[in-house]
C-alpha positions as CSV (number, residue, x, y, z in Angstrom):
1,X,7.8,11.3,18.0
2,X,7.6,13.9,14.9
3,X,5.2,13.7,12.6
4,X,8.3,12.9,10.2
5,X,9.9,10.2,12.6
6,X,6.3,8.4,12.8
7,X,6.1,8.1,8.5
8,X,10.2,6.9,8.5
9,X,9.1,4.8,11.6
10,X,6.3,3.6,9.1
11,X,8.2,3.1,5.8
12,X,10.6,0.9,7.4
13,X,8.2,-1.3,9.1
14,X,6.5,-1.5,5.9
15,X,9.9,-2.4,4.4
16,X,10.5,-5.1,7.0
17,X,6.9,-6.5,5.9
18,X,8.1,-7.0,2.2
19,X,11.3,-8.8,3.5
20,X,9.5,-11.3,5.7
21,X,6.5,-12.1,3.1
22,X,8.8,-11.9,-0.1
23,X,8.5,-15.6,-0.5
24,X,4.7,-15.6,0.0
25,X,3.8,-13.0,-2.2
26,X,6.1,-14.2,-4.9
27,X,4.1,-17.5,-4.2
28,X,0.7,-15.8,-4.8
29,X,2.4,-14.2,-7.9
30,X,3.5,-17.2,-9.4
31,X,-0.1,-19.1,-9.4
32,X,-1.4,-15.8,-11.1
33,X,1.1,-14.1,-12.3
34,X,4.7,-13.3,-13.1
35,X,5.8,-14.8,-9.9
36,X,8.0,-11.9,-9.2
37,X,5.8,-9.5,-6.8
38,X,7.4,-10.1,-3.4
39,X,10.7,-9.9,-5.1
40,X,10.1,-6.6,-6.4
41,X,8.4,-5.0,-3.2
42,X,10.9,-6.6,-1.3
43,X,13.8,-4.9,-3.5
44,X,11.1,-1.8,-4.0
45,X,11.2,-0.8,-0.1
46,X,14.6,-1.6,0.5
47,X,15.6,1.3,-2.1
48,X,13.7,3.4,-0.3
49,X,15.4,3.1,3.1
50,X,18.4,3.8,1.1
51,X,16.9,7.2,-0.4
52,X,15.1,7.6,3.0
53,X,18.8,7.3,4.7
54,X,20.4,9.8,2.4
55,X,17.5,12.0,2.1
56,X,16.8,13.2,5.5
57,X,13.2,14.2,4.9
58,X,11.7,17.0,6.9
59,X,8.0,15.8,6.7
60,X,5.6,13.2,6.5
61,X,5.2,14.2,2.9
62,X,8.9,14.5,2.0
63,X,9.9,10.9,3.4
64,X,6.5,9.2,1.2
65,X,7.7,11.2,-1.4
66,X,11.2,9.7,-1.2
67,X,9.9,6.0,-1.5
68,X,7.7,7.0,-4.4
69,X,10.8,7.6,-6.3
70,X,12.6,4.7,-5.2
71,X,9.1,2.3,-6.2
72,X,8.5,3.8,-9.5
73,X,12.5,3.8,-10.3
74,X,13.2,-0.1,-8.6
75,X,10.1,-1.6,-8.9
76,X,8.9,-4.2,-12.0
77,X,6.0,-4.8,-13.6
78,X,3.1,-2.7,-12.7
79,X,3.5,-2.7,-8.9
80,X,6.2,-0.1,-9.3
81,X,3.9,2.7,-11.0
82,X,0.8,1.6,-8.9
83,X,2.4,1.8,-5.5
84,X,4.8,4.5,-7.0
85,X,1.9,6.7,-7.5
86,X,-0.1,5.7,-4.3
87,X,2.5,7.0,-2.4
88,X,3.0,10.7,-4.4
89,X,-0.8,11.2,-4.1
90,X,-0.5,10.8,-0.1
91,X,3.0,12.6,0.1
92,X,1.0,15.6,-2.0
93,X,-1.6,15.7,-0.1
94,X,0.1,15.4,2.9
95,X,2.6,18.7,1.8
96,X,2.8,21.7,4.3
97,X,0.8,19.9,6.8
98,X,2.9,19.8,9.7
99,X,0.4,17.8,12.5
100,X,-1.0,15.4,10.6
101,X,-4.7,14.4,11.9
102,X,-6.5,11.2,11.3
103,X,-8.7,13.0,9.0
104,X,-5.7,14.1,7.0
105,X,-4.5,10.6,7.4
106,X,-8.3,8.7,6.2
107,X,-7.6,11.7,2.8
108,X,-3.7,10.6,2.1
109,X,-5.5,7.0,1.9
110,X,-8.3,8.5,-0.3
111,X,-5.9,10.5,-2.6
112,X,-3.6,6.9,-3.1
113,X,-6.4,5.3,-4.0
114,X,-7.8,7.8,-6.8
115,X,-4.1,7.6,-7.8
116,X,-4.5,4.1,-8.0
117,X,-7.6,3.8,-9.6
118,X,-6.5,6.4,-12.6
119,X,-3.3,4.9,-13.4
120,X,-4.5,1.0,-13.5
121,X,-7.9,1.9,-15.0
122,X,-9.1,-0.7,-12.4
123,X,-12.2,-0.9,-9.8
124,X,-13.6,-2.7,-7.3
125,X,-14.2,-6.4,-8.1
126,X,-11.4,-6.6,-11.2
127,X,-8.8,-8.7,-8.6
128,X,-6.1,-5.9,-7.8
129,X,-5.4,-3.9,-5.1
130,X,-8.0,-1.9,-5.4
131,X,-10.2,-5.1,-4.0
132,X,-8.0,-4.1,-0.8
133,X,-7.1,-0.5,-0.9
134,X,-11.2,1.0,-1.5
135,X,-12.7,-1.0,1.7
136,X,-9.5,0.2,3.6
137,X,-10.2,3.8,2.7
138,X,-13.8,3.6,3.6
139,X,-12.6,2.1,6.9
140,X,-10.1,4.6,7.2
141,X,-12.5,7.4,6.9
142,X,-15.4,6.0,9.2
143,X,-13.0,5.3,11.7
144,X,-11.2,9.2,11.4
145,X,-15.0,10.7,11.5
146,X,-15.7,8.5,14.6
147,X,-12.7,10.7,16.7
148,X,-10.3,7.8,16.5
149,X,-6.9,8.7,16.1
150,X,-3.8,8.1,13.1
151,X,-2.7,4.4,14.4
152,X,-6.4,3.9,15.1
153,X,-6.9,4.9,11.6
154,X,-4.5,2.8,9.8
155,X,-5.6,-0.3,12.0
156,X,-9.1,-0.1,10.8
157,X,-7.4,0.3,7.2
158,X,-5.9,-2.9,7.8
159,X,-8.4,-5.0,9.0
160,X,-11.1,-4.2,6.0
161,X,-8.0,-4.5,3.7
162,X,-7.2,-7.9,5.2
163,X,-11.3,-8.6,4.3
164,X,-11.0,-7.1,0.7
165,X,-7.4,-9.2,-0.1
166,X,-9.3,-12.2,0.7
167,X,-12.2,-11.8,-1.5
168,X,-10.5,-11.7,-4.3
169,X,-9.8,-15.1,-3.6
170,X,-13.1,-16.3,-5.3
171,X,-13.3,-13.5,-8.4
172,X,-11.9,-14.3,-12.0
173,X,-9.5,-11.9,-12.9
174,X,-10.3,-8.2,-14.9
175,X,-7.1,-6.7,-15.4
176,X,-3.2,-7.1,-15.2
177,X,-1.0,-10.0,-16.3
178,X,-3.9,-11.9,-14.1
179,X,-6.5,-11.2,-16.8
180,X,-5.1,-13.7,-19.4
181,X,-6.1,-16.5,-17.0
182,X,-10.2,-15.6,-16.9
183,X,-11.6,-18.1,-15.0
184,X,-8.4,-20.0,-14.1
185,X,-7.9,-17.0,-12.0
186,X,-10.0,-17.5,-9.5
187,X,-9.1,-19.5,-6.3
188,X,-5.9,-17.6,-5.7
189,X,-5.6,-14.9,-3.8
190,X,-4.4,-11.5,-5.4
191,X,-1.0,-10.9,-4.5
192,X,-1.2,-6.5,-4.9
193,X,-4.3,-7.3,-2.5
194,X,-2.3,-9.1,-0.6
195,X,0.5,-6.5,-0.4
196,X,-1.8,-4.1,0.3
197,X,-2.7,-5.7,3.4
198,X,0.7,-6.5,4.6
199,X,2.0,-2.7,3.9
200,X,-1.2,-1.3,5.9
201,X,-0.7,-3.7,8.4
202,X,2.7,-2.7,8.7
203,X,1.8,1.1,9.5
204,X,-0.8,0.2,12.2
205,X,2.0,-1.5,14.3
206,X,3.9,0.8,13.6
207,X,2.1,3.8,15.1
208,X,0.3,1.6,17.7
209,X,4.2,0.8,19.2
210,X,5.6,4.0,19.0
């Protein structure tokens, strides 16, 4: 399988994630926040199969590049922009490289999360996605340095995401709609954390199938 075939073979698995968890994370959304997360992912990934479909990319890059349009275009609230530009900082750094390694893989992650980070102003320990995406990266990174390879990579992402989604759990919130609740915020699990997880998740089976 092409480097290209494995990120379509990713996208839609992480597509098929947002379907079968819309109601949950729309759940976790509601006790926090708008109540319309999984709705939005769910109708977020499915317009990027459609661009995917009529697209045709010829790389990794050009196929993450293609549901970065399709998130930032479809997708509500601030989800859209977030994962939007998550997924152009890994398509750009991912551009001309035609074998991707796990290295390049663990600094695709890295580059999201910058993205993330500068365009929600957030950090560790303010109950977003971040809580999820920065412990995923560092995993990501150990794991690349340690020889493992991509699937390997993105399974250790998932696992320390699935730790940093649920610590949120506990925090008060520091930023999104979230925020206006304080205190009230905490108990409930963050639901970008939470999709986070599931997306990450989604790309280690992925790989570890194919």
């Amino acid at each position: 399988m092409s480097d290209t075939e494995s990120a379509i073979a990713v996208i839609r698995a992480m597509a098929a994630a947002m379907e079968e968890n819309r109601q949950w994370l729309t759940r976790l959304d509601s006790e926090i926040g708008d109540g319309d997360h999984g709705t939005n992912m769910h109708r977020g990934f499915q317009a990027a199969l459609e661009r995917l479909d009529g697209a045709e990319p010829s790389s990794a890059a050009d196929a993450l590049k293609a549901v970065s349009m399709a998130l930032i275009s479809k997708v509500g609230g601030a989800a859209g922009p977030l994962y939007g530009t998550a997924f152009l900082r890994a398509s750009t750094t991912l551009s001309g490289k035609e074998n991707v390694s796990a290295e390049e893989t663990a600094e695709a992650l890295e580059a999201a999360l910058a993205g993330v980070k500068q365009r929600g102003k957030a950090q560790a320990g303010d109950k977003t996605m971040v809580d999820a995406l920065e412990p995923a990266v560092a995993a990501a990174k150990e794991a690349a340095s340690s020889g493992k390879g991509v699937a390997e990579v993105f399974r250790a992402a998932a696992e320390a995401a699935a730790e940093g989604a649920e610590a949120t759990v506990p925090l008060a919130a520091r930023r999104g709609r979230a925020s206006y609740l304080g205190q009230r915020a905490a108990g409930h699990k963050d639901p970008g954390a939470a999709s986070t997880h599931l997306l990450l998740d989604a790309a280690a089976r992925a790989l570890e199938s194919s």
